[in-house]
C-alpha angles and dihedrals in degrees: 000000000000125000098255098063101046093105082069097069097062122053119192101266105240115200103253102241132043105221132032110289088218094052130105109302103238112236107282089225097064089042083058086052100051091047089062107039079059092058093054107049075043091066098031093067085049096057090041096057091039087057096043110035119093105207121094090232098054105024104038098010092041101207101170139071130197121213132188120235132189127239090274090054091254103149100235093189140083124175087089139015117246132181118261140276091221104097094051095046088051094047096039126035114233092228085069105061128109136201106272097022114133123191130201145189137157090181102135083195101042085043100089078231093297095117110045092190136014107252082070102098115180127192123206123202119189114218124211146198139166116260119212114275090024132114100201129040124250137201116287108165140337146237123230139194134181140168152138113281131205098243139357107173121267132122107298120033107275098039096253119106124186102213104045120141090182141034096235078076103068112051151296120338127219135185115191118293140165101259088179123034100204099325100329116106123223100249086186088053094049089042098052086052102043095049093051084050112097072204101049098152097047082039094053087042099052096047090053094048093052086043099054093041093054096056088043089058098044090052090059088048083047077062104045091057092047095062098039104040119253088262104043089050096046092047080062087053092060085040092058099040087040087051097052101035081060091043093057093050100046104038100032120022089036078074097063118076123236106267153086123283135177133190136153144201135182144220119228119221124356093206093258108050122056112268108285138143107293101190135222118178129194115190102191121196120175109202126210123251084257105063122113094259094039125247110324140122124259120202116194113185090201101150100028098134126254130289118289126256083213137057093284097101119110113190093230105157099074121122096005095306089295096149088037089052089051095041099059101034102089094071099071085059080086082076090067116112102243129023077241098055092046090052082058103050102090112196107217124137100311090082093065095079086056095046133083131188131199114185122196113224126295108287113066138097089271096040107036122168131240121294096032120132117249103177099118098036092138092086080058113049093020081060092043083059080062105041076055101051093043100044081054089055098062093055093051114036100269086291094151130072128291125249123305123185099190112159130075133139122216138162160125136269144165127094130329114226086267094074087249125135115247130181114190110187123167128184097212121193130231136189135324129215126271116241136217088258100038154348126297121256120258123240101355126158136214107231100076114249092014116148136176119263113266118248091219085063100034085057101048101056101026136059101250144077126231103222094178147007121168137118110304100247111245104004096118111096118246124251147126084276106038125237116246114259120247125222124269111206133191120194114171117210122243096183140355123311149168118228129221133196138166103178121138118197093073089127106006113065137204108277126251116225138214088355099334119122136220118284118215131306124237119269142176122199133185114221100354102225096358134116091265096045106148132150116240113219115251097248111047135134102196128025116151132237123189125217103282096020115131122226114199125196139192133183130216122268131229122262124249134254123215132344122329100211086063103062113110107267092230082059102058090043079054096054086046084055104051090040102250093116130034132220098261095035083056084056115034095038101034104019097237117142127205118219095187102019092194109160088225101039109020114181129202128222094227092190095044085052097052097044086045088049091051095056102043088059097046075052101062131089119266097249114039118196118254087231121047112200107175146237092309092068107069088050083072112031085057100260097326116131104200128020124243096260099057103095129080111267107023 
């Protein structure tokens, strides 16, 4: 790392809680209160930036999320991760803000890993309120905002591209700085973004609309601490981050045995180098209550591969791993006891104390070095979400979901037939993993409330036509519990276009656990069952499309749980009916044969299917693998068809 980026290394070490642990418990009703009143200015900022930003990402995709941190940076807030308030705090003392300041940064480097590309803008709003004994008021917490913008500059629209091999590449760059100085907004500051923005008005829009909403939202927690007193309300802080960070130990780690656990999983291309393994390694240990540093879970990524030529890399050992922490942590609400009382465990703050984090040395995927390009870090830390979930698997009897690859970006750009520049770009879903009580979801997505674009809206405003979206037929992986279905989607071509895509699982599929097996990769092809059929590559800036021309897509499907062959047979007539499965992939994934394969009636032949089940498990090896990862894997392990780590025990 140069010289010049060193500060970010280090971020000013805060005490955890805000108020003496031994001190007076505040009264949990009002805790309850405060919690909720959180949550509401939470979701009040969103709804304010989705109906006043100007961008399809932000505005109809919304892909961005606002939190709420206290006065120590600790994210009090749940319903949705954010970035951190590090990087501003270390850069700016909190003893020189000012009401209606707002502060702003997109650096990935200077981001103490809080932003993973650059796209990603994040504004930061002090709040303040009056202590007692004190003339002037003080900071006391802070608003945050974050999400994907259009276009931030670089050297391909969207700001994205594919083949970087640095970030200087990919944008504008932007330390924190102070966008608005009490209230007045840096017009030099706007202007030099927005002139590097092939999207300046939706750009300027946007930041005015995540601006606006985070004062507005510091003004209602002004409020808040107005009504309350500075201390009480801080003292229900400590309670809401104390109650989840028990909850989380009793109720989930308590469900992981004491031990040490590995698993791995790769990444596939990283948009330079020929397609190969790009590893990322989770070494999981669970200590006892009695170990020197209490019960937690340590997660040390040794092993994880080196850092990408291309744009896969994702700066994840900043500040002790606290986004990373945050970020991952979700997934071990699959170890709640119900799907209801998981939907009710928020991650916020209070899962740091259970978390800890080993990093290997700079260099690796997880610990590039500046200036590595990131633009693409989703196939890093939305796989990590998988390493964990499987590593988890092994220690408790592949009792968590199977694999989900949820996020690419695709799209269209180039001019409308009124000579005017467009740039469509959607972050469409896929499935998710099935689970040892039921089947996946089908076409979920990983940013909370994100939708597809609407082709209404997509229409009426680009030159294209959207023929067909539904479930892609047969892309969830088989198993006793279903993976979830990914989209297909049909957009026909009105003029001449270039097409853009970052996806990873194109050959690598979402694995299949305890007997389950790997739904479908990702693909893109250019006129389905015509002369000029062709795939794209899943990382491309630039393919073109001529007026007329089809683009199919079709999104990756869940993994699997469990054996196949032991999925209900009425289940698997149901799947054919309602078009999940289709008539061969009834047979051929979950033996189970059709004697009247009418699409509104199928029938199956309950005496051919046995007799078929029975074979195809006379047919299979003597040790089967605890992951299944499909067909891709062995194209780029060199012919192997499991990893070493996929076994019990090892």
């Amino acid at each position: 790392m140069t010289a010049t980026l060193e500060p970010a290394a280090a971020t000013t070490r805060k005490p955890f809680r805000l108020t003496d642990a031994s001190g007076t418990a505040p009264d949990p009703v009002l805790v309850e209160i405060v919690a909720g009143y959180l949550a509401s200015v939470e979701m009040e900022v969103e709804t304010s930036i989705s109906r006043t930003s100007r961008s399809p990402m932000i505005r109809d995709a919304h892909d961005f999320r606002a939190g709420i941190h206290d006065r120590n940076l600790r994210k009090l807030t749940g319903r949705s991760y954010s970035a951190l308030v590090h990087p501003v705090a270390r850069d700016f003392p909190l003893e020189t803000m000012k009401p209606g300041d707002v502060f702003f940064h997109n650096d990935v480097y200077l981001s103490e890993g809080g932003i993973g590309h650059l796209p990603d803008l994040c504004v930061t709003v002090p709040v303040f309120a009056t202590r007692p004994g004190d003339t002037e008021p003080s900071v006391v917490a802070f608003v945050q905002a974050f999400g994907h913008h259009d276009d931030i500059g670089g050297c391909c629209p969207g700001s994205m591209p594919s083949g970087a091999t640095t970030v200087y590449e990919e944008g504008l760059m932007v330390p924190p700085i102070k966008l608005w100085d009490q209230g007045v907004p840096n017009e030099a500051a706007l202007r030099i973004m927005t002139r590097n923005s092939r999207m300046p008005d939706s750009l300027a829009a946007d930041l005015d609309a995540e601006c606006s909403a985070c004062l507005m939202g510091a003004r209602r927690l002004s409020e808040l601490f107005e009504r309350y007193g500075v201390e009480t309300v801080e003292a229900c802080f400590d309670a809401i981050l104390d109650a989840t960070t028990e909850t989380y130990r009793r109720e989930i780690l308590s469900k992981i045995p004491v031990g040490t656990y590995t698993w791995e999983d790769y990444a596939e291309h990283d948009g330079v180098d020929e397609p190969m393994l790009h590893v990322q390694r989770i070494t999981l240990t669970k200590t006892s209550p009695e170990d020197e540093g209490g019960e937690r879970l340590i997660l040390d990524f040794n092993g994880t591969g080196p850092q990408a030529k291309g744009p896969i890399n994702h700066c994840g050992d900043y500040a002790d791993g606290n986004f990373l922490i945050k970020w991952l942590a979700p997934i071990l609400r699959n170890l709640a006891d119900t799907p209801d009382r998981m939907a009710e465990l928020d991650v916020n703050e209070g899962v740091v104390p259970l978390i800890e984090m080993k990093f290997p040395e700079p260099g690796t995927l997880i610990t590039p070095i500046f200036p590595a390009p990131t633009n693409a870090r989703t196939f890093v830390i939305l796989r990590l979400l998988g390493v964990l979930s499987g590593v988890v698997a092994k220690a408790v009897d592949g009792n968590m979901p199977a694999d989900q690859e949820t996020i690419r970006y695709t799209g269209v750009y180039g001019e409308d037939f009124d000579g005017h520049s467009y740039l469509m770009r959607e972050v469409l879903g896929g499935g998710s993993g099935g689970r040892h009580y039921a089947d996946g979801e089908d076409t979920i997505h990983v940013v909370p409330d994100s939708r597809n674009l609407p082709t209404e809206f997509t229409e009426s405003r680009f030159p294209f036509i959207v023929e067909k979206l539904g479930l892609a037929i047969d892309s969830g992986g088989a198993g006793r519990y279903r993976g979830g279905l990914g989209y297909e989607k049909h957009i026909r071509m009105l003029k001449d276009a270039n097409f853009m895509s970052i996806a990873d699982r194109s050959i690598l599929a979402c694995w299949g656990v305890k007997g389950g097996k790997a739904g479908k990769p990702f693909s893109v092809t250019l006129d389905p069952g015509g002369p000029d059929e062709r795939e794209f590559d899943a990382l491309t800036d630039a393919e073109p499309i001529r007026a007329g021309q089809v683009v199919r897509i079709r999104t990756t499907g869940g993994g699997g749980w469990g054996d196949p062959l032991d999925r209900p047979i009425d289940e698997v007539v149901r799947d054919v009916l309602w078009r999940k499965v289709s008539v061969e992939g009834a047979r051929d994934d979950y033996g189970v044969i059709l004697k009247d394969t009418s699409v509104d009636e199928p029938v199956a032949d309950v005496e051919a299917t046995e007799a078929l089940r029975e074979r195809m498990r006379a047919e299979r090896g003597e040790e089967e693998p605890f992951f299944d990862r499909g067909p891709g894997y062995a194209r780029l392990s060199g012919g192997a068809e499991f990893a070493e780590y996929d076994f019990i025990g090892n």
